[in-house]
DOGU-984302 format. One record per residue (C-alpha): residue in one letter; z, x, y. Coordinates in Angstrom, 1 decimal. Example, Ala and Ser with C-alpha at 12.3 -4.5 7.8 and 13.67 -1.06 7.14 Angstrom:
SITE_res_c3_c1_c2
SITE_A_7.8_12.3_-4.5
SITE_S_7.1_13.7_-1.1
% end
This chain:
SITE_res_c3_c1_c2
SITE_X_36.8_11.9_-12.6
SITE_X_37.9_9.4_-10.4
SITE_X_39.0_12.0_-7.7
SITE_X_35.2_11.9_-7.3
SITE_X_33.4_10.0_-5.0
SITE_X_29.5_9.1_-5.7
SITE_X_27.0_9.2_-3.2
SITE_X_26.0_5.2_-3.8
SITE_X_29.0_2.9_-3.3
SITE_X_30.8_1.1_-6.1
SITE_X_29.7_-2.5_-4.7
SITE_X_25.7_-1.3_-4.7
SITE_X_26.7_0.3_-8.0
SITE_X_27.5_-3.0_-9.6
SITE_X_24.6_-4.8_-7.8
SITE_X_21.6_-3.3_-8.8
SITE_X_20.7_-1.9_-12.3
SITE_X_20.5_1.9_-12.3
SITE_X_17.1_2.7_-12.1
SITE_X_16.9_0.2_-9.3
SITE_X_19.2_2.8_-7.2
SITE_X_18.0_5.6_-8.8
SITE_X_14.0_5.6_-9.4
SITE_X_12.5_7.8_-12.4
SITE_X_9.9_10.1_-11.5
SITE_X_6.7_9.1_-12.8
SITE_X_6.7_10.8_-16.2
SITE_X_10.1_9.5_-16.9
SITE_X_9.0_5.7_-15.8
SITE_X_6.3_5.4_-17.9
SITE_X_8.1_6.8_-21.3
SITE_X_11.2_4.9_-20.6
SITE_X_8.9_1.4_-20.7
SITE_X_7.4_2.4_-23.9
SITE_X_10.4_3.2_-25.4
SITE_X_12.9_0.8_-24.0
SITE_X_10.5_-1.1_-22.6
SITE_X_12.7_-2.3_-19.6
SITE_X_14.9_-1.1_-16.5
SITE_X_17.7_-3.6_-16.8
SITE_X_20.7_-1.7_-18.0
SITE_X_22.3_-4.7_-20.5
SITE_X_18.7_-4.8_-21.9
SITE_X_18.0_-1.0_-22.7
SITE_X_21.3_-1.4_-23.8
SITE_X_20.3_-3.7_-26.4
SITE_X_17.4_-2.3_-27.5
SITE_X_19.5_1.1_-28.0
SITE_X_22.0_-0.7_-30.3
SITE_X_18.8_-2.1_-32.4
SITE_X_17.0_0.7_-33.3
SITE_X_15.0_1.8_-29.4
SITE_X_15.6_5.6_-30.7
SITE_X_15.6_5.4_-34.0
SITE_X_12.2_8.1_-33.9
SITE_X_15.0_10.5_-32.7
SITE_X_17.2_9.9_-35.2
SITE_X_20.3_7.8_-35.8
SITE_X_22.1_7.1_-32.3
SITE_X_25.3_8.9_-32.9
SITE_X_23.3_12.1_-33.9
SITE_X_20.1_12.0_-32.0
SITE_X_17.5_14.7_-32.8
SITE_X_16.5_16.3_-28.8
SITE_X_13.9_18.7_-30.2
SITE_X_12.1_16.6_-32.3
SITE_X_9.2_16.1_-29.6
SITE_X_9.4_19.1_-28.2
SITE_X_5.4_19.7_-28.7
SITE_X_2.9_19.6_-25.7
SITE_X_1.6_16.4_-27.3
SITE_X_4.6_14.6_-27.0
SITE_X_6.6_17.1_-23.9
SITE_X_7.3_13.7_-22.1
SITE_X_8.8_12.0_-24.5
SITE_X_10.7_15.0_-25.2
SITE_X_11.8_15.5_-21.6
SITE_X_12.8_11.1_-21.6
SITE_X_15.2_12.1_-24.6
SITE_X_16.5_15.3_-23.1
SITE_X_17.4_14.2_-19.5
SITE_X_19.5_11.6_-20.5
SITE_X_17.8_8.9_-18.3
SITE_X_19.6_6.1_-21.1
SITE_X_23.1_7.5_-20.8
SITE_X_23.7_6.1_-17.3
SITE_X_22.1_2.6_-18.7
SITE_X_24.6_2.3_-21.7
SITE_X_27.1_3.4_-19.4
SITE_X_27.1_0.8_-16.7
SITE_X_26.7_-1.9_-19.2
SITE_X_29.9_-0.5_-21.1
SITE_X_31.7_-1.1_-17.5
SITE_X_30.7_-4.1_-16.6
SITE_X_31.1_-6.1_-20.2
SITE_X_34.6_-3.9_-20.2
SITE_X_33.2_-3.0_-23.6
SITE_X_35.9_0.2_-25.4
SITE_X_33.5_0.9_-28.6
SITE_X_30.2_0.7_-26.8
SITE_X_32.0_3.7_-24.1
SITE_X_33.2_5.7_-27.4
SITE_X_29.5_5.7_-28.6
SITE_X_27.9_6.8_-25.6
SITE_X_30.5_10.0_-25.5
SITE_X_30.1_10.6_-29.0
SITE_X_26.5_10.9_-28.0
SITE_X_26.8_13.2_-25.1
SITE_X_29.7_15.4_-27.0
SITE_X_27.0_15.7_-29.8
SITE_X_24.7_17.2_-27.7
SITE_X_26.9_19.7_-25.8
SITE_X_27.7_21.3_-29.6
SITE_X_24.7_20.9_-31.4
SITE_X_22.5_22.3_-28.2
SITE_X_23.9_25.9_-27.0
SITE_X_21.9_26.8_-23.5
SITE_X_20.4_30.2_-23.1
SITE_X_23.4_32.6_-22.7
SITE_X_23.1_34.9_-19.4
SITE_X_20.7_34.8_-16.9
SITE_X_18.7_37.3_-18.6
SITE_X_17.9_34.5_-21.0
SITE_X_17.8_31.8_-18.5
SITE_X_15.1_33.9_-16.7
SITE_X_13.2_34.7_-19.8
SITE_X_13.1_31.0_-21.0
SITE_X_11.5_29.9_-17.2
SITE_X_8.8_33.0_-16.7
SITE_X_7.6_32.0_-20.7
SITE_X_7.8_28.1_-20.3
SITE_X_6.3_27.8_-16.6
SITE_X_3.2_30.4_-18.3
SITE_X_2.3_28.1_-21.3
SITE_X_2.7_24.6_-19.7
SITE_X_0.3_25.9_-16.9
SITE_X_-1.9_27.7_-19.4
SITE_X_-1.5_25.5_-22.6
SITE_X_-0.6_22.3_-21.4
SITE_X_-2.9_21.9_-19.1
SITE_X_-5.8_22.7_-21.6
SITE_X_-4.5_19.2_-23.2
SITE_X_-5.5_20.8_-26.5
SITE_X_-2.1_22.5_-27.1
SITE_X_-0.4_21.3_-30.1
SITE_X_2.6_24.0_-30.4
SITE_X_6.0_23.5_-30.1
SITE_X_7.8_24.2_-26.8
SITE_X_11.6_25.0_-25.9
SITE_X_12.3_22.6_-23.3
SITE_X_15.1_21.4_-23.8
SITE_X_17.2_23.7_-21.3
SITE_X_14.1_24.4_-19.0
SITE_X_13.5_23.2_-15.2
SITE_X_14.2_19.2_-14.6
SITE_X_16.0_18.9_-18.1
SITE_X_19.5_20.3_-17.4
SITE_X_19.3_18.9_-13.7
SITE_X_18.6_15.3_-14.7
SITE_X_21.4_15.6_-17.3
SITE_X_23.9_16.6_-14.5
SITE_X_22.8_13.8_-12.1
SITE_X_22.8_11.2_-15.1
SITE_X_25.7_12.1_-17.0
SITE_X_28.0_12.1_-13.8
SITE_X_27.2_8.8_-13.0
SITE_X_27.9_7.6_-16.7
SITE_X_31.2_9.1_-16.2
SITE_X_32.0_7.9_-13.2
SITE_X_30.9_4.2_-14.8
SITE_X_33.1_5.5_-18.3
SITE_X_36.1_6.0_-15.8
SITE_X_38.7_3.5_-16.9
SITE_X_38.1_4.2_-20.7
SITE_X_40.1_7.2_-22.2
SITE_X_37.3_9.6_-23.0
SITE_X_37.6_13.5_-23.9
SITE_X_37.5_14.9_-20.5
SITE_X_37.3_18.1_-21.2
SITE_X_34.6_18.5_-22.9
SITE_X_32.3_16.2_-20.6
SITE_X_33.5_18.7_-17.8
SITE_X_31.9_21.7_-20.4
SITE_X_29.0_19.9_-20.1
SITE_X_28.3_19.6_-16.7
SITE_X_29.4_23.5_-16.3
SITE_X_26.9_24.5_-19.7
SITE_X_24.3_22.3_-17.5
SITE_X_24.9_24.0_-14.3
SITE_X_25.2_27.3_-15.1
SITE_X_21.8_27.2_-16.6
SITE_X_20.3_26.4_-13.2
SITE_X_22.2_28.4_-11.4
SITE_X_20.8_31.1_-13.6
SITE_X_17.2_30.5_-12.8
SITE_X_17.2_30.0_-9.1
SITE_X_16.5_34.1_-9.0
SITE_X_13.0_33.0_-10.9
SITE_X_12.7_29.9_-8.8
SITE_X_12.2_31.0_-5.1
SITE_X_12.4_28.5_-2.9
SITE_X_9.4_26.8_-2.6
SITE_X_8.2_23.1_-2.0
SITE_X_8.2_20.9_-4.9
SITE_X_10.3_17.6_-6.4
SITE_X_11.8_19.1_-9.7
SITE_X_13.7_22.1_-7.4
SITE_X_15.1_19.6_-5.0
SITE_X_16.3_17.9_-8.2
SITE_X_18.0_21.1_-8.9
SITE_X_19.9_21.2_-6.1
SITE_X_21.2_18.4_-6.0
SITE_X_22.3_18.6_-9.2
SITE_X_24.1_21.5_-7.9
SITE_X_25.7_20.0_-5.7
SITE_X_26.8_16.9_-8.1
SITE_X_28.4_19.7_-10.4
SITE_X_29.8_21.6_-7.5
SITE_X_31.6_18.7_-6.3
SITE_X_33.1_17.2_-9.7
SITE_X_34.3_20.8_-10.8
SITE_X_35.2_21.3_-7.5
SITE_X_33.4_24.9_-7.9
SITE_X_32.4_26.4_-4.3
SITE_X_29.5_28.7_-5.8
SITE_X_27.6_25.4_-6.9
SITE_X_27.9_23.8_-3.9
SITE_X_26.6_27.1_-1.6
SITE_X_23.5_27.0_-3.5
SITE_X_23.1_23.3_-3.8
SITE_X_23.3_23.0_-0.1
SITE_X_20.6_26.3_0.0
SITE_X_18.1_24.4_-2.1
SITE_X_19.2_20.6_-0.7
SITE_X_18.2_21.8_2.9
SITE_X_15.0_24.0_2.1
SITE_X_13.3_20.7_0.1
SITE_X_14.6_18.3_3.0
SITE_X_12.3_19.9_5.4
SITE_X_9.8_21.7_3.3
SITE_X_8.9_18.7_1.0
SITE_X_7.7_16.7_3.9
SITE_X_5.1_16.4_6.1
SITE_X_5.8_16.0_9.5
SITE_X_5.1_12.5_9.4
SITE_X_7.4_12.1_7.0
SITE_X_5.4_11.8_3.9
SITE_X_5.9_13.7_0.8
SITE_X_4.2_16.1_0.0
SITE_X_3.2_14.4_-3.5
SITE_X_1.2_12.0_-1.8
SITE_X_2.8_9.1_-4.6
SITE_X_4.5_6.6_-2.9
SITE_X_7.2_6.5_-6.5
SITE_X_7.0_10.2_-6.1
SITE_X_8.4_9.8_-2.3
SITE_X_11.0_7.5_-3.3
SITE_X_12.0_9.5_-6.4
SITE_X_12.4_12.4_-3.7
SITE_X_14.2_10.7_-1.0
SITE_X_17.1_9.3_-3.3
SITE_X_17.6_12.9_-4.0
SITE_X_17.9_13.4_-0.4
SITE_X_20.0_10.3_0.2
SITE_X_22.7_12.0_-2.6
SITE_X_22.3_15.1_-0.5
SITE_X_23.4_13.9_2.1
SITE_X_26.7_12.6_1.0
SITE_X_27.5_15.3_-1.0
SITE_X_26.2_18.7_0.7
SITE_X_26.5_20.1_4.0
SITE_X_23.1_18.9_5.6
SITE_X_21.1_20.3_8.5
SITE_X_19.9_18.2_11.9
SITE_X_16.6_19.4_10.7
SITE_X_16.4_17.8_7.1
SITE_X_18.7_14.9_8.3
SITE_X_16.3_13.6_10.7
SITE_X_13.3_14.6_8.3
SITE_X_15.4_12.4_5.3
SITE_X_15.7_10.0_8.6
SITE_X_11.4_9.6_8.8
SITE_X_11.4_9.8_5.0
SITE_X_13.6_6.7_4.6
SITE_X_12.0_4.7_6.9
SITE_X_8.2_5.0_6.3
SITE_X_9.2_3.5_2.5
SITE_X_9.0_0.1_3.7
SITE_X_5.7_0.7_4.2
SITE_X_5.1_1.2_0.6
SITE_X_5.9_-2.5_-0.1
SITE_X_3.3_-5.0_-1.0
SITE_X_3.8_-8.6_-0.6
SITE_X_4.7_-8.9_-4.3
SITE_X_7.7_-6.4_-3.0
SITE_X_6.8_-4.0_-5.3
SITE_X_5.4_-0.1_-4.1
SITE_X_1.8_0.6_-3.9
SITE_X_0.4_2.8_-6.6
SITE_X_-1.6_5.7_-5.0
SITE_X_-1.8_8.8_-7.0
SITE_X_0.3_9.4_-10.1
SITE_X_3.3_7.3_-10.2
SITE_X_3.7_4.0_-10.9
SITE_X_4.9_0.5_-8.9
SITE_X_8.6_-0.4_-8.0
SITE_X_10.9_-2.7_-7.3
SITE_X_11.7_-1.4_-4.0
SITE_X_15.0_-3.7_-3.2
SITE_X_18.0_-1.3_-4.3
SITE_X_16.3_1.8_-3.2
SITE_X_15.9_0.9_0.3
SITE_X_19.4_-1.3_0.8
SITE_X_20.8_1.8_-0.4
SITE_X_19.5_4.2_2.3
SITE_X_19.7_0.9_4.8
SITE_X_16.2_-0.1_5.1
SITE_X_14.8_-3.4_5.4
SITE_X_12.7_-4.3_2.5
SITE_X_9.6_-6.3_5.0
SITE_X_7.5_-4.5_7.3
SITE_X_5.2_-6.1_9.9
SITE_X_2.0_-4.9_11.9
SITE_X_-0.1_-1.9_11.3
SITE_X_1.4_1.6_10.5
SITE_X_-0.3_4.7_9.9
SITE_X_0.8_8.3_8.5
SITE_X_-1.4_10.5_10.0
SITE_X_-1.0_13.8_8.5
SITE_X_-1.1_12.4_5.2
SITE_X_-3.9_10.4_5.1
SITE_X_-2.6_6.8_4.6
SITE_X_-2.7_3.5_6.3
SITE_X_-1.0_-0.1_6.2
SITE_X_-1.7_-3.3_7.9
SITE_X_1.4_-6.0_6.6
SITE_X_0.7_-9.8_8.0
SITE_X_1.7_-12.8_6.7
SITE_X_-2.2_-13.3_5.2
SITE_X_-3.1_-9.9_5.1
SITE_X_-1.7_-6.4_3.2
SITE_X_-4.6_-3.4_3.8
SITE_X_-4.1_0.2_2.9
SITE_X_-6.5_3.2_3.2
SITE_X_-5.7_6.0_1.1
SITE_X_-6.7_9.7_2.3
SITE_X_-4.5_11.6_0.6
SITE_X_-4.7_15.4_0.8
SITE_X_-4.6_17.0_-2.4
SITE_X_-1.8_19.6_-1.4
SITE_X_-2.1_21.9_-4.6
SITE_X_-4.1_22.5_-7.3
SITE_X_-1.9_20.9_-10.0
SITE_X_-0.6_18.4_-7.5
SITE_X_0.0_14.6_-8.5
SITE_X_-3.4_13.9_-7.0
SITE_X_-6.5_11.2_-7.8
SITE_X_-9.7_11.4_-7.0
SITE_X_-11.7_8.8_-5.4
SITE_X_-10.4_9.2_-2.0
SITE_X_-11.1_6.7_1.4
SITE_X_-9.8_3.8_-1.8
SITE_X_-9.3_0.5_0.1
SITE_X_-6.3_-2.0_-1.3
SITE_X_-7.0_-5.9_-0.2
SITE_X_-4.4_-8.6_-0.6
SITE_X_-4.9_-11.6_0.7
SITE_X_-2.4_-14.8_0.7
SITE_X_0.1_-12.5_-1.4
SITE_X_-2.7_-12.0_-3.9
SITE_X_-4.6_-8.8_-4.9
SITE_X_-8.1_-8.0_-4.4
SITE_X_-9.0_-4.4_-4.4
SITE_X_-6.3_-2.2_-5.9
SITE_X_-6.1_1.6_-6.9
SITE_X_-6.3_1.0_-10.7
SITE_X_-3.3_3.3_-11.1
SITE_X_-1.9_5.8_-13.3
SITE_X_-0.7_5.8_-17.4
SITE_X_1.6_7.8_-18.8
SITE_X_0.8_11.4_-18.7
SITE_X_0.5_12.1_-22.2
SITE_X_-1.7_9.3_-22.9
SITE_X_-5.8_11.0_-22.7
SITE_X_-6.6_8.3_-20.1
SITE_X_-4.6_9.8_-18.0
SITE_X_-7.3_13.0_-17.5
SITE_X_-10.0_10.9_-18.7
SITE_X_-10.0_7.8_-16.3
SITE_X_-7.1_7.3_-13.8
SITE_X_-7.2_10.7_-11.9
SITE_X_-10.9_10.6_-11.6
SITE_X_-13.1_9.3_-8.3
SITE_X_-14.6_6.8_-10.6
SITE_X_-11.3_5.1_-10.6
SITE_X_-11.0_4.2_-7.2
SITE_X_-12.3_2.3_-4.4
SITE_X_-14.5_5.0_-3.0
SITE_X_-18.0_6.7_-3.0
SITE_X_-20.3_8.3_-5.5
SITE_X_-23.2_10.4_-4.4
SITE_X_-25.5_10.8_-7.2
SITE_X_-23.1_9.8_-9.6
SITE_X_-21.0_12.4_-8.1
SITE_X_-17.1_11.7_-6.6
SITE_X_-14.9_13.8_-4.4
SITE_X_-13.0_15.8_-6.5
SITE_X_-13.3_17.4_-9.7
SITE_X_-10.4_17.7_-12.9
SITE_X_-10.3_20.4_-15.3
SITE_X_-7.7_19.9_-18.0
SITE_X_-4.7_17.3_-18.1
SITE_X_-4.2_18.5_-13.9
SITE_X_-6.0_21.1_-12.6
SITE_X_-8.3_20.4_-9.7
SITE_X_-10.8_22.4_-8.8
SITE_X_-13.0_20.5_-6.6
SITE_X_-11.4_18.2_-3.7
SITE_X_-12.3_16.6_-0.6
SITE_X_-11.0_16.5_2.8
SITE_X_-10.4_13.5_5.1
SITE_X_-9.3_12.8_8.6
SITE_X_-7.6_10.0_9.7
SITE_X_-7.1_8.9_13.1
SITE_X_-3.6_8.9_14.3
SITE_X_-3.2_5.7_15.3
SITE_X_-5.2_1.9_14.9
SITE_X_-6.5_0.5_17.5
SITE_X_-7.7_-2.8_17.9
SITE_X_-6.4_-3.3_14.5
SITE_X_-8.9_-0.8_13.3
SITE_X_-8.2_2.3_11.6
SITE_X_-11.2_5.3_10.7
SITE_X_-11.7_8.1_8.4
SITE_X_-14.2_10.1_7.8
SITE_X_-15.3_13.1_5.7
SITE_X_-18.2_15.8_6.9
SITE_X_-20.6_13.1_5.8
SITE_X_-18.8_9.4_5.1
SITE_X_-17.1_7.6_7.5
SITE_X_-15.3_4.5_7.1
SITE_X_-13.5_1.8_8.9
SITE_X_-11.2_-0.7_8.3
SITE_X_-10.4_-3.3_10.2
SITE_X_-8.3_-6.5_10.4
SITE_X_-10.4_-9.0_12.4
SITE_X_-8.3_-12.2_12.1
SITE_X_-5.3_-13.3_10.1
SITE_X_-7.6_-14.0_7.1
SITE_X_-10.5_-11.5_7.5
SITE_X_-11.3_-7.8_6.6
SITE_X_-14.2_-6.4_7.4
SITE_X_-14.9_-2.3_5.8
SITE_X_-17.4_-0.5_7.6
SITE_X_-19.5_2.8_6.6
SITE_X_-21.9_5.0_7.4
SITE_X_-23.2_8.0_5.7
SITE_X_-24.8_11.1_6.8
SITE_X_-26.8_13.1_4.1
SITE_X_-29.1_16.5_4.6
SITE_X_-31.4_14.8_2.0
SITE_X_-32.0_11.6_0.5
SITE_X_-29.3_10.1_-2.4
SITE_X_-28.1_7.7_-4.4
SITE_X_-25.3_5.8_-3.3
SITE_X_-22.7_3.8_-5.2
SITE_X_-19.4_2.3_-3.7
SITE_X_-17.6_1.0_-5.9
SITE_X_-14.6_-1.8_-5.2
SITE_X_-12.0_-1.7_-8.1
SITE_X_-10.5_-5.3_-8.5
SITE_X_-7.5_-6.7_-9.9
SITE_X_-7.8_-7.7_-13.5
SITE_X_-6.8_-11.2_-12.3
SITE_X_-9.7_-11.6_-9.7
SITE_X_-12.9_-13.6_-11.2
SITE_X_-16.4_-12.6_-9.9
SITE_X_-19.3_-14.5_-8.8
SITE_X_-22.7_-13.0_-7.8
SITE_X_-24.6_-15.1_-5.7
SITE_X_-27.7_-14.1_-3.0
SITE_X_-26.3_-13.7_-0.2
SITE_X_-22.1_-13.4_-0.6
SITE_X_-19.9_-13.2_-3.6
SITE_X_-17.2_-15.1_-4.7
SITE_X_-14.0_-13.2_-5.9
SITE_X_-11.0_-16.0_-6.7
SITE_X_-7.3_-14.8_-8.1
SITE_X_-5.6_-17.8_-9.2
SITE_X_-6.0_-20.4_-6.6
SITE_X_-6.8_-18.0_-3.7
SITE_X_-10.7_-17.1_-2.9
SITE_X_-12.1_-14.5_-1.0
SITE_X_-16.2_-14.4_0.1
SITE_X_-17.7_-11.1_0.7
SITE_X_-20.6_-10.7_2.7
SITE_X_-22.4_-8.1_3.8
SITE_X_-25.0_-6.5_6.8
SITE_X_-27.0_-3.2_5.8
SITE_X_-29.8_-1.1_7.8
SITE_X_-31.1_-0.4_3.7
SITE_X_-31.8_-3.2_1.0
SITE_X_-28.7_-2.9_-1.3
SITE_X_-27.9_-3.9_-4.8
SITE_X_-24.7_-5.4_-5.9
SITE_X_-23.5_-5.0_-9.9
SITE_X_-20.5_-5.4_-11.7
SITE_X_-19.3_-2.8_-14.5
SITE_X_-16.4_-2.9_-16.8
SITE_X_-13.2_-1.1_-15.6
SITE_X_-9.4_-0.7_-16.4
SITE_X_-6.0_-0.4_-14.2
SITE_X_-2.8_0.0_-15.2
SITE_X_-1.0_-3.3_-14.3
SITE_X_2.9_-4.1_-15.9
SITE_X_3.2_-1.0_-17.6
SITE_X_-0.1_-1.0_-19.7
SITE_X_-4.0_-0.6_-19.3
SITE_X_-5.4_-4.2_-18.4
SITE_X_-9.6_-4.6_-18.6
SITE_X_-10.4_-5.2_-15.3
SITE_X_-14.3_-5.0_-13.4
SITE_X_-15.6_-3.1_-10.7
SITE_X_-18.4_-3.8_-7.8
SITE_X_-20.9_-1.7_-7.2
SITE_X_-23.0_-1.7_-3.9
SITE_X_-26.0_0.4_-4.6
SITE_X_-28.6_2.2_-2.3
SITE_X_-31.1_5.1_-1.8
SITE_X_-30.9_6.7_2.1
SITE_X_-30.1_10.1_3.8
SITE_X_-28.5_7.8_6.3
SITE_X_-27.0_5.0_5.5
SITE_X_-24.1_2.1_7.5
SITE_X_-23.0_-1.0_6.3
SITE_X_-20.6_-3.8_7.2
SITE_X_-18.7_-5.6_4.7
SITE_X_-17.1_-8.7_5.5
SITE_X_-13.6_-10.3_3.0
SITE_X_-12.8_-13.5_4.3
SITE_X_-9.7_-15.6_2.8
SITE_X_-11.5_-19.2_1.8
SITE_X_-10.0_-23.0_1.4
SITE_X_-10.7_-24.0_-1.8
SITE_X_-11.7_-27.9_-1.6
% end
């Protein structure tokens, strides 16, 4: 173990908690708050020792297939990839703590004999084509209440591989049973090894996982076969996983970051093209972007907001961003001032059981480090809101057409309606437009302390339409005749407006998902009846006497 050499340095290791370096994707996140409630190592560590598991069963012999039912497959998943392992682990080194190290290998030396994987890849292969054909069947129906065998299936073993390793490298100056760790990691590897027959190469975070998890076992055992295919699958998903401004293909901004860590531990342990590197290269450096003033990630799209600090020292990005930015293939825009953060979100969705939301052309609105307008977000994926509220058009800052949005959910996360958006390449005059066949809108910064959003609307025949502004559970309304009054804290904003139509204003109840659970929060409605329809909107940061 201490022969290898982890892709993240010792000193960034003992920084930065884990999951500060090493960002969960956003199924993992949102489990790993309700269980543990927490990302600081010493404590999940805590919580662990006073009962955080105890609905899987005692912590020295932990039940992994308790939740392995659709209803509860991400909980299941939490459990099974070991996210908590590299937690305990890193506490156990830095408090130099012998019995706390003994209890986390008792944990993972429980697992490798109590949990055989699928002998052969005859079985590997069998357990992928049946598992891949209920979740996207079953799962997705979110009425399937069977039990599932996930445990060995798909992101599970690769996680386990990427966590585990980095326990033991933490576990290194403790005397631990060696050998039976390293029969882990093989059990683990050889299971995706297995599979990659079934898994053609094709675009998608959960293979790139695989890789590199390939590539983490390949190295430690020092077994050549591992690495080839690690570096097969590494540089496909470096390239293919991105679009060509740099942008992942999951449209989440977590998602991207979750993705490019896997890249950045590609890089120091695989053999790496010029291609993906200076694809990992436009990857790293449009995360910045990401950051709001609070330094946190924007929410767009499932996923959920981070601390973006350890992430980007890691990959050697600055953590502040300044001016306006745009990623043109993928639909988003950024404006960063000192008064000002504005982002449009076009997002493409790029499959039909992508990580997408409706409610697309969504405007976010901070001003004086305060928000305004915000995507209401995304809860945990097994929670019914999920489907029933934070994917859906009516969620976001955008607009309804006879009660109607832009894209259309069946199930948990199949979409079978969506809209498309153009965005220009570029702002100009601090003014950036996007436009479907019949909506366009623009954003522009006027002044250090002014937005104004701009639309017009095209229509064969006459509608109704409804745009609707999703504000931050913090921000207070006031209607009055001709502006309204939206104050967060001590900061006020006025919103005035200029139409060719008489408009309406209301406000409705709402919800976004703010510090890891669903706050109330309202939404404003402009109202009006036309076949042709443009509209000014002016946000102007106030002095409050």
């Amino acid at each position: 173990m201490k022969k290898f050499k982890l892709p993240v340095s010792d000193a960034l290791l003992t920084k930065y908690n884990f999951f500060e370096l090493y960002p969960f994707d956003g199924g993992g996140h949102f489990i790993q708050k309700e269980i543990v409630g927490s990302l600081d190592d010493r404590e999940i560590t805590r919580r662990i020792l006073d009962g955080a598991l105890a609905d899987f069963g005692s912590l020295d012999a932990l039940d992994f297939t308790k939740f392995e039912r659709w209803s509860t497959i991400e909980k299941s998943c939490w459990i099974n990839r070991m996210y908590f392992i590299a937690s305990m682990a890193r506490c156990a080194m830095l408090e130099k703590d012998a019995a706390l190290a003994a209890r986390i290998a008792a944990i993972i030396i429980h697992f490798n004999r109590a949990y055989r994987p699928p002998s052969g890849r005859e079985e590997v292969q069998a357990l992928e084509r049946e598992i891949t054909l209920r979740r996207d069947r079953d799962y997705n129906s979110g009425n399937a209440m069977g039990e599932i065998s996930y445990q060995w299936y798909d992101f599970q073993p690769a996680s386990r591989i990427v966590n585990v390793i980095n326990a033991m490298h933490f576990l290194r100056d403790f005397t631990l049973p060696q050998e039976e760790f390293i029969q882990f990691i093989r059990n683990n590897a050889q299971v995706i090894l297995d599979a990659d027959d079934e898994h053609s190469l094709e675009p998608g975070n959960h293979q790139a996982l695989r890789g590199l998890a390939l590539l983490y076992a390949g190295n430690f055992l020092d077994e050549p076969e591992y690495i080839r295919a690690g570096n097969i699958v590494c540089n496909y998903h470096m390239t293919q996983d991105y679009l060509p401004d740099g942008m992942l293909i999951d449209m989440s901004p977590s998602y991207h970051v979750f993705e490019a860590w896997i890249g950045r531990d590609a890089l120091a342990l695989g053999t790496i093209s010029p291609e993906a590197r200076e694809m990992l290269g436009k990857a790293f450096r449009i995360c910045r972007e990401f950051c709001q003033p609070d330094g946190r990630s924007i929410v767009l799209n499932d996923g959920y907001s981070l601390d973006m600090r350890g992430f980007l020292e890691s990959v050697g990005e600055s953590t502040s961003s300044e001016g306006a930015f745009v990623l043109p293939h993928s639909g988003m825009a950024f404006f960063h001032s000192p008064e000002v953060f504005a982002a449009l979100d076009a997002t493409p969705c790029c499959h039909k059981y992508s990580h997408h939301h409706g409610g697309k052309n969504g405007v976010t609105l901070w001003f004086a480090g305060h928000p305004f307008l915000v995507d209401s977000g995304c809860c945990s994926y097994d929670d019914e809101d999920f489907w029933n509220w934070y994917k859906l058009p009516e969620a976001h800052s955008t607009l309804l057409v006879n009660g109607k949005g832009d894209a259309e959910l069946r199930g948990r996360y199949e979409w079978v309606k969506t809209q498309e958006y153009r965005m220009n390449s570029a702002w100009e005059d601090n003014t950036i437009e996007c436009a479907s066949d019949f909506w366009e809108r623009w954003l522009t910064v006027l002044a250090p302390d002014e937005v104004i959003i701009t639309e017009c609307v095209q229509l064969p025949e006459f509608a109704s339409l409804e745009f609707l502004f999703i504000l931050h559970p913090a921000v207070e309304v006031s209607l009055e005749e001709e502006r309204i009054l939206l104050r967060n804290n001590k900061i006020q904003v006025a919103l005035r407006w200029e139409a060719d139509t008489p408009v309406s204003w209301k406000v409705s109840p709402g919800k976004c998902f703010i510090a890891d659970r669903s706050v109330p929060s309202l939404r404003l409605h402009l109202c009006a009846d036309a076949d042709f329809f443009s509209m000014r909107t002016f946000w102007s940061l106030e002095t409050i006497s």
